[in-house]
N, C-alpha and C positions, 0 to 999 in steps of 0.2 A: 610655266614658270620654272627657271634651274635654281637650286638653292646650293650656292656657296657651300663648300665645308673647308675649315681648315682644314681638320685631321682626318685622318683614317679612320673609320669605323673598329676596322679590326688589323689586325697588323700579324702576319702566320708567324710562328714562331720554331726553335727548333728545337727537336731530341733532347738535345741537352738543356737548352732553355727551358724548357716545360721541365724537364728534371729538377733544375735547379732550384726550382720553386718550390719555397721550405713547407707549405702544406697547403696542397690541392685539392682538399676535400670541399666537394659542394662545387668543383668543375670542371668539366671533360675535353681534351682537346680532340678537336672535329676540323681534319683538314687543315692541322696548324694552328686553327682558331681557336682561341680560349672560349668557350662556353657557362656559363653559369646553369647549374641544373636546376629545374623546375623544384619549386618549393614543395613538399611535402604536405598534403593533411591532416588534420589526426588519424582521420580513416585510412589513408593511406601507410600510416605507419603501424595501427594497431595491425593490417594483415601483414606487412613484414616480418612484424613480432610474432606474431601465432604459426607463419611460413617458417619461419627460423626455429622457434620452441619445438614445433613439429618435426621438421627434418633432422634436428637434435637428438629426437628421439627415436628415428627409427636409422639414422644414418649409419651401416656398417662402418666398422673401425677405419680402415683405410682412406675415409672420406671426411674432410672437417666444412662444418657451413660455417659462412661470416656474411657479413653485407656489408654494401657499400665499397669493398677494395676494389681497387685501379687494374684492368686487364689492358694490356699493353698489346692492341691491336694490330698495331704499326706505330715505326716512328710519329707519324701525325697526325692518328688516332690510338685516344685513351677512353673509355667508357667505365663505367660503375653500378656495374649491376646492382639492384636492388639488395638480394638475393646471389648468394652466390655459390655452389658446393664443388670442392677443390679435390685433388688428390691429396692424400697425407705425406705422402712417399717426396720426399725433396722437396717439399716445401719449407721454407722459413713462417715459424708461425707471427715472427716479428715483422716482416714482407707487409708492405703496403702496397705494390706492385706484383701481379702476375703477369705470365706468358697466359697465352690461349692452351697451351700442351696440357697447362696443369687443371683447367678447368674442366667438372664436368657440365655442371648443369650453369646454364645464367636465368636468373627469374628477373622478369620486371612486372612491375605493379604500377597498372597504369593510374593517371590522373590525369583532370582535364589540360593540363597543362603540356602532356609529357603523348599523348591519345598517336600523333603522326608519328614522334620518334618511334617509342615504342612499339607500334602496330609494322611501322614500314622501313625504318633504317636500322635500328636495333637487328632486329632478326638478320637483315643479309648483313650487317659484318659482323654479328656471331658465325653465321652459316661460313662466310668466308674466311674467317680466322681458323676454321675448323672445330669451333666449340659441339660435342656431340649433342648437347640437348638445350631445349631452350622452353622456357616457359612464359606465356603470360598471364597474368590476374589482369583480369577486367571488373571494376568494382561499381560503376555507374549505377546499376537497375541489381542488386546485390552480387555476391561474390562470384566468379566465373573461370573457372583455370583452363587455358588450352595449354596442351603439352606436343610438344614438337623434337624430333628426333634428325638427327642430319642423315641426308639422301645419298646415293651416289653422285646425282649431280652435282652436288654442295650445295644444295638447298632442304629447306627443313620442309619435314614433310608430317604432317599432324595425327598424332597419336590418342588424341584424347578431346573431349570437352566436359565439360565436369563443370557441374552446379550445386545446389542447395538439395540435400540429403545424398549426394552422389560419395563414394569414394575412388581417391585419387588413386589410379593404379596404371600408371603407364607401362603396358608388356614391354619395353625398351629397356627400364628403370628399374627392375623391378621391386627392388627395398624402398621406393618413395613410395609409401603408401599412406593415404593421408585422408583423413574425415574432411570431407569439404563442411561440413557443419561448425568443425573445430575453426575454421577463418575466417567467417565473418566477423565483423567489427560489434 
């Protein structure tokens, strides 16, 4: 059986178009495509908040965390790291858009919703943006951080696994130092 559509599913759009768009928070453009990002948990956001409190606190001056701002990976890819720690140096702290140049770290925190992106596209277009380090939280079966550092190849290459009573110390990073105990939900 074919099933009739009128319209278009998705319709790509451009550079400027996705700009123009007075506030894109809560969607990533992938490919041109407007994306809606996966809904949030509570669980999912209390380790944001405790990722964020944390790297607050140990992040040398030179370095500010935010979450959730738009890194402009290409024209028609936009993403939103969960997490995300930037250089200080020429940034606009009023910027709702990065370059990949200024980021250091992107963290995502996964959900069941979010489990492919994050595990398997996420990483190669930080890797290819050139973002130096990338992290994931895996939160399922409780808190889990893999930390990943960019290769020569331009791919990320893994520095860390880290669980409950572990501390976060990636030789790459080495001011992110962090109590995995302190993020669990």
């Amino acid at each position: 059986m074919v099933l009739a559509m009128e319209k278009p599913l998705a319709r790509v759009v451009t550079a400027d178009e996705w700009d123009a768009i007075p506030d894109s928070s809560g969607l990533e453009l992938i490919d041109g495509v407007i994306h809606a990002m996966a809904g949030a948990t509570v669980g999912h956001e209390k380790v944001n908040v405790r990722l964020y409190q944390c790297l607050e606190r140990v992040l040398p001056p030179a370095l500010v965390v935010s979450t959730e701002i738009e890194i402009r990976l290409g024209d028609t890819l936009r993403r939103r790291p969960d997490v995300i720690v930037v250089r200080a140096d020429g940034v606009n702290l009023d910027t709702s858009l990065l370059r990949p140049d200024q980021v250091v770290l992107a963290i995502e925190v996964v959900s069941p919703s979010s489990r492919t992106i994050d595990r398997k596209h996420k990483p190669v277009e930080y890797a290819e943006a050139g973002i130096p380090h990338y992290w994931r939280v895996e939160t399922a079966a409780g808190v889990v951080v893999h930390t990943y550092r960019l290769g020569e190849g331009g791919r990320y290459l893994e520095t860390g696994l880290f669980s409950k009573g572990d501390r976060i110390a990636d030789p790459t990073l080495r001011w992110a130092e962090i109590e995995m105990d302190e993020l669990a939900p």
